[in-house]
C-alpha positions as CSV (number, residue, x, y, z in Angstrom):
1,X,0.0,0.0,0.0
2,X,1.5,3.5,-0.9
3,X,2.6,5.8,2.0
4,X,0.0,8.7,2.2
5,X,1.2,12.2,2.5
6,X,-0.9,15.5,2.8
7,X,-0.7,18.5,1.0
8,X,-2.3,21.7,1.5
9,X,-1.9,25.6,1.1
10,X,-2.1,27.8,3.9
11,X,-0.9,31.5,3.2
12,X,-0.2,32.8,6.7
13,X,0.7,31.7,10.6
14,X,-2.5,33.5,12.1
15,X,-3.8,31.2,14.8
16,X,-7.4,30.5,14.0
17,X,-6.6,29.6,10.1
18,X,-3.5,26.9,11.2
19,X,-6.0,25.3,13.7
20,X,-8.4,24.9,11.0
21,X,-5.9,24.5,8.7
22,X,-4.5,21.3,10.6
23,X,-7.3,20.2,10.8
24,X,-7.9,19.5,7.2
25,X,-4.5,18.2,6.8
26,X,-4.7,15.5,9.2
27,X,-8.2,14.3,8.3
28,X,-6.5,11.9,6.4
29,X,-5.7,9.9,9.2
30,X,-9.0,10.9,11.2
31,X,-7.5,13.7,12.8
32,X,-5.6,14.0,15.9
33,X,-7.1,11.8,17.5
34,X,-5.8,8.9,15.9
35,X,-2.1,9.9,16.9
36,X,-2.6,11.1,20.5
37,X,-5.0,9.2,23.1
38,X,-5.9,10.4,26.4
39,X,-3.2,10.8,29.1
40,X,-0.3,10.3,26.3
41,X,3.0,12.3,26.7
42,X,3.5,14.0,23.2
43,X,7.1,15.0,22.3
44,X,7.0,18.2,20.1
45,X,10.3,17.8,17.9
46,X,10.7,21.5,16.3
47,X,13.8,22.4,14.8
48,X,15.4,25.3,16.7
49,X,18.8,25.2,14.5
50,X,19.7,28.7,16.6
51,X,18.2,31.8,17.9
52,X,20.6,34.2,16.1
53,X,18.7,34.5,13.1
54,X,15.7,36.0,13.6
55,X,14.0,36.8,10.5
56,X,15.5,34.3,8.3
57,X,13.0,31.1,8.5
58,X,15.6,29.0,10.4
59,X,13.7,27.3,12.9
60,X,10.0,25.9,12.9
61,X,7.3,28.5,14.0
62,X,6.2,28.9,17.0
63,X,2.9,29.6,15.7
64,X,2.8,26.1,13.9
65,X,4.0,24.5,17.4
66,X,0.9,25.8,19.4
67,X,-1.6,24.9,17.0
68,X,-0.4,21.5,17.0
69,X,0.4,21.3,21.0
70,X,-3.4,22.5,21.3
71,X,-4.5,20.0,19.3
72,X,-3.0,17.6,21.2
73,X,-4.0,18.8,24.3
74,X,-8.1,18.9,22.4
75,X,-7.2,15.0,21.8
76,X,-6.3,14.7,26.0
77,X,-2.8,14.6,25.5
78,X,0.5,16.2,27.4
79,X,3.0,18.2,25.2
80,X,6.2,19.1,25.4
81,X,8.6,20.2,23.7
82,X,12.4,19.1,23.3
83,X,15.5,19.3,20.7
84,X,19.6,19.3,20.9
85,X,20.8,22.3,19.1
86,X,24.5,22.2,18.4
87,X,25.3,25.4,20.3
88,X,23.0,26.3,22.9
89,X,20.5,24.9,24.9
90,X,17.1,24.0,24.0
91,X,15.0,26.4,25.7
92,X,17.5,29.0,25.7
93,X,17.2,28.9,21.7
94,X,13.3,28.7,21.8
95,X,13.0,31.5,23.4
96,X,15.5,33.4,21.3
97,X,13.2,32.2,18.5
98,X,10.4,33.5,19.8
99,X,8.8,30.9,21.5
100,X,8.6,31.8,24.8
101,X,5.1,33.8,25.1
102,X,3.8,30.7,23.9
103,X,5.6,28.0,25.8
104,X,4.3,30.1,29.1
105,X,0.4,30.5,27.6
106,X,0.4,27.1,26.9
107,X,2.4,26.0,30.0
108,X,4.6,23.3,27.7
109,X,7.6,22.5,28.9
110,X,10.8,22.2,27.5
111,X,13.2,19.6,27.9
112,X,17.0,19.3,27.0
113,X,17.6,15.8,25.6
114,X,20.2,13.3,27.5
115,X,21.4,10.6,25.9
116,X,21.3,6.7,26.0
117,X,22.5,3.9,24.2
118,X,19.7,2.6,21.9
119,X,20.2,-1.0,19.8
120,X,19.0,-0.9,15.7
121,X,18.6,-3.8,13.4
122,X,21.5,-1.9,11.1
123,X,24.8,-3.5,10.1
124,X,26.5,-0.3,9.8
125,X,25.5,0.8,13.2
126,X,24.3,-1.9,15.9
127,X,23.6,1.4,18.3
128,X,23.1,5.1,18.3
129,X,23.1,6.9,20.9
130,X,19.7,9.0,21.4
131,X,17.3,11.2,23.2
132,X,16.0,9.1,26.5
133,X,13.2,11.7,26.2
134,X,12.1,11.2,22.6
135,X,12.4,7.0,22.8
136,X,10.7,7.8,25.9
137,X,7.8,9.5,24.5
138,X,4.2,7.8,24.0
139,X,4.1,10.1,20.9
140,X,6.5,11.9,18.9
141,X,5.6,14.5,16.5
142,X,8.1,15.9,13.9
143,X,8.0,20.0,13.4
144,X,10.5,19.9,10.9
145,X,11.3,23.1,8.4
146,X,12.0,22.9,5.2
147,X,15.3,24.3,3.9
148,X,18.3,23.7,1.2
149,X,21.1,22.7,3.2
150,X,24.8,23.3,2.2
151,X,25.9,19.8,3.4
152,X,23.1,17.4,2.6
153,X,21.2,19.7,-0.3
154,X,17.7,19.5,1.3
155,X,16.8,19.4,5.1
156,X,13.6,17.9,6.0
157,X,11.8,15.3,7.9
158,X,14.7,12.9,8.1
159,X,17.1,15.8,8.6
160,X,15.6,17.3,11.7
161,X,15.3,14.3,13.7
162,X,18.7,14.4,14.4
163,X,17.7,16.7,16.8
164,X,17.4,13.6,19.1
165,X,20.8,12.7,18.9
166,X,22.3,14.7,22.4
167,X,24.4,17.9,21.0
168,X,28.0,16.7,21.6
169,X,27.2,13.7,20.2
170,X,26.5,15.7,16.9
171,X,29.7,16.9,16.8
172,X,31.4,14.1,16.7
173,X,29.0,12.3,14.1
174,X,30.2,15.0,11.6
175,X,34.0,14.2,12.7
176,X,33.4,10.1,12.2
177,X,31.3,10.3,9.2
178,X,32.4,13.7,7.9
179,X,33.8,12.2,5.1
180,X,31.1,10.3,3.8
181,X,28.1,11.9,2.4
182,X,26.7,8.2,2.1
183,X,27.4,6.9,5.7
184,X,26.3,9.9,6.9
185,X,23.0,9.9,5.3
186,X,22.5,6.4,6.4
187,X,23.1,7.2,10.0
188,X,20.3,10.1,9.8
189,X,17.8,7.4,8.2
190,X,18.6,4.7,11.1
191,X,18.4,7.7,13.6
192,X,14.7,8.0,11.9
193,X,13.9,4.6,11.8
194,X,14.7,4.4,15.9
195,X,12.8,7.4,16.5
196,X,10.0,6.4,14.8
197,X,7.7,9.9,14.6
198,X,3.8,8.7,14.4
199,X,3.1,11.8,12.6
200,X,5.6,14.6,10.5
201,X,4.5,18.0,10.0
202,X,6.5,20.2,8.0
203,X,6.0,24.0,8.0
204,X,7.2,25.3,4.6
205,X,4.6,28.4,4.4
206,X,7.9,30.1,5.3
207,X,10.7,28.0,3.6
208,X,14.5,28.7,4.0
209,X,16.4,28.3,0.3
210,X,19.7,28.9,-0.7
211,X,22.7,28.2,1.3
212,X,20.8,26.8,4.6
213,X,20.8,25.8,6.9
214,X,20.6,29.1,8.2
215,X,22.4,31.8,5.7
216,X,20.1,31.1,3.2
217,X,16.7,33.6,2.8
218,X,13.5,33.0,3.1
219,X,11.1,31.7,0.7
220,X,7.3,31.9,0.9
221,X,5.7,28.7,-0.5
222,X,2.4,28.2,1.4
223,X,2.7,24.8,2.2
224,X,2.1,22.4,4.9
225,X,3.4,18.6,4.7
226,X,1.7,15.6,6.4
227,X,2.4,12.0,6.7
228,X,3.1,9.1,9.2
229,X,5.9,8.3,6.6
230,X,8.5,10.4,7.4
231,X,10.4,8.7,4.4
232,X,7.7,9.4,2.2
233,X,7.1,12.9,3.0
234,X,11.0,13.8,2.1
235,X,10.3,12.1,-1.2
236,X,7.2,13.8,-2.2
237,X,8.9,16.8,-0.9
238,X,12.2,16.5,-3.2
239,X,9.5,16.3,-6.1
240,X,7.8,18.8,-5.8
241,X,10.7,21.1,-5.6
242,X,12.7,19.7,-8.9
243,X,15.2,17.9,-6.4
244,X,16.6,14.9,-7.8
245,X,17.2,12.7,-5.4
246,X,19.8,10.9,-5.7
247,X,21.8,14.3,-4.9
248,X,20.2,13.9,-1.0
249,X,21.8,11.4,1.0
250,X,19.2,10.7,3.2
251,X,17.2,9.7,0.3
252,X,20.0,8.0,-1.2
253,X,20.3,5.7,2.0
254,X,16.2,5.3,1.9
255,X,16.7,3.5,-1.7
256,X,19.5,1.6,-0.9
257,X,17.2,0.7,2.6
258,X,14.3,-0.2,0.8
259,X,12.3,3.0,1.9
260,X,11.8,4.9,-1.3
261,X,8.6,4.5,-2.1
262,X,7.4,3.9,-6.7
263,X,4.1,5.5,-5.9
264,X,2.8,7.6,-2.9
265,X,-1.1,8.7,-2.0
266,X,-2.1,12.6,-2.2
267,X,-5.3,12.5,-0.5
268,X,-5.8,16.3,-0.2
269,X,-3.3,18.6,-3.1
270,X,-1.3,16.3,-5.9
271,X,2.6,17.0,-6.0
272,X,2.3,18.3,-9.0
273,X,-0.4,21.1,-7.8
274,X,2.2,22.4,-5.8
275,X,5.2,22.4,-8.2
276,X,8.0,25.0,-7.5
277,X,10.6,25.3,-10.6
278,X,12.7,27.9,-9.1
279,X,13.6,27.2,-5.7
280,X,17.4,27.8,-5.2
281,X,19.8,25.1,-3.7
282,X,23.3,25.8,-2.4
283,X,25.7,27.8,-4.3
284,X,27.9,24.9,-3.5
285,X,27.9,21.7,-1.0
286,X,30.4,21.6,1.5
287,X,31.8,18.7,3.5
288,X,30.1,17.5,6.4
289,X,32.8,18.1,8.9
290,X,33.5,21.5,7.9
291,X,33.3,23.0,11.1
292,X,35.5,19.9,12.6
293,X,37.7,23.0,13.9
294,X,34.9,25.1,15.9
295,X,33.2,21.6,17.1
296,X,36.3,20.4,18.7
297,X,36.9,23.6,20.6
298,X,33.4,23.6,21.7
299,X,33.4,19.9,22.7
300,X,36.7,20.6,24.5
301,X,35.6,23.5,26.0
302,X,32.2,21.9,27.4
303,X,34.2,18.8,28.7
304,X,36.5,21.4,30.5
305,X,33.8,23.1,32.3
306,X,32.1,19.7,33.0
307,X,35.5,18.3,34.5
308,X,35.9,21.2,36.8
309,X,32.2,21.5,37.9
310,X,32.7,18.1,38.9
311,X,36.0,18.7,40.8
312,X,34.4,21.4,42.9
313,X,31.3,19.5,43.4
314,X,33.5,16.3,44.9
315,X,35.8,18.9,46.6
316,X,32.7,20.4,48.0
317,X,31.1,17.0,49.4
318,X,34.5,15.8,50.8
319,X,34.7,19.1,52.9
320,X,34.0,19.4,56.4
């Protein structure tokens, strides 16, 4: 059976029109209601790249967020939020981006991911290491946005689930796998596959194209995404901007994984209703380790403070 993925224009972020908005795309699946049940903690995975862009359409919207964390709550479920930015913690970056009238309305809370050691059925990796919360979670649902990246060409649904890989842990992905493309995209597909979002909704009413993920501009395409197939949405969503896929490597490591799809079901707006023939990738792709330099420092530099907290702390407890 094809993987169904919705479709649907919506032209703004004003509150009333995404709640009804949301509504139509998920009636698909019967709302939701048939992802969240009573009593059922509900990760909210945005992605909150950084808070020192405002302006340019890095991160998901907050607006997009609440509508979806009240529609949980409508189904009698408990959100809350939670992603690993590289630099930064995650609340600290939410509320740089703007979230934090709407995290204290809506009393969600935030949580900053730890990480544990988590099995796959992969030969290339027979464990990643991953979010407690996010495994942890009754539901996850995936707030990706959509932008060009300058690493991996497209950043999507598969793309911002490696929020849930603890930040340092990032760091050293790009170091291991840096150089390459294909391994890399393979680990971001198995990081996926354990996550395992019940639902992907992609905000691209505001895009980000060009040289993302972050120093690229923003792009109005009116768009929401949809689908339990996070896989499949990623697909549908290279189409319908030109992308061929075999320049993404997470959707280079689907095929070769059996998880691109020959046909896929539009129950609301075809792909080819929402053609774009112009968006604008990366001036050039650059190698995944790029910032090897800056990471270390940083990774050193946290592990320094760490190893000196703890020093006081034990000098602390051992003193009269």
């Amino acid at each position: 059976m094809s993987p169904t993925v919705a479709l649907l224009r919506v032209d703004h972020y004003e509150a009333q029109l995404l709640n009804e908005r949301l509504a139509t795309l998920l009636a698909p699946w019967g709302g939701m209601p048939a992802f969240v049940k009573p009593g059922q903690k509900v990760l909210l995975k945005p992605n909150l790249l950084t808070g020192s862009r405002p302006g340019k359409e890095c991160v998901t919207r907050p607006e997009l967020v609440a509508a979806i964390a009240r529609q949980v709550r409508q189904a009698g479920g408990e959100p809350f939020l939670g992603d690993s930015p590289a630099f930064g913690s995650a609340k600290g970056v939410a509320i740089a981006s703007g979230y934090g009238s709407m995290l204290e309305e809506l009393a969600i809370p935030v949580v900053e991911f730890r990480g544990v050691r988590q099995s796959t059925d992969s030969p290339a990796f027979q464990h990643l290491r991953l979010s407690r919360e996010a495994l942890g979670a009754d539901v996850v649902i995936n707030i990706p946005k959509l932008k060009s990246h300058v690493q991996l060409t497209l950043s999507a649904g598969v793309k911002n689930l490696f929020g849930c890989v603890p930040g340092k842990m990032k760091a050293w992905w790009h170091l291991e796998a840096g150089k390459d493309r294909d391994r890399f995209g393979e680990m971001l597909v198995e990081t996926a596959r354990a996550i395992a979002p019940a639902l992907t909704i992609l905000d691209a009413i505001i895009a980000h194209e060009g040289n993302g993920p972050s120093n690229g501009e923003p792009r109005s395409l009116q768009l929401l995404g949809a689908s339990t197939n996070v896989f499949a949405l990623d697909q549908a969503i290279a189409s319908l901007l030109g992308i061929d896929w075999r320049s993404v490597p997470t959707l280079t490591a689907a095929e070769r994984l059996q998880l691109r799809y020959e046909t896929l079901h539009y129950p609301l707006l075809d792909v080819q209703d929402c053609c774009i023939t112009d968006w604008r990738l990366p001036d050039r792709l650059v190698p995944i380790d790029f910032g090897a330099p800056r990471v270390l420092r940083s990774t050193l530099k946290h592990l320094y403070i760490r190893l000196i907290k703890e020093r006081f702390q034990n000098y602390a407890r051992s003193s009269p």
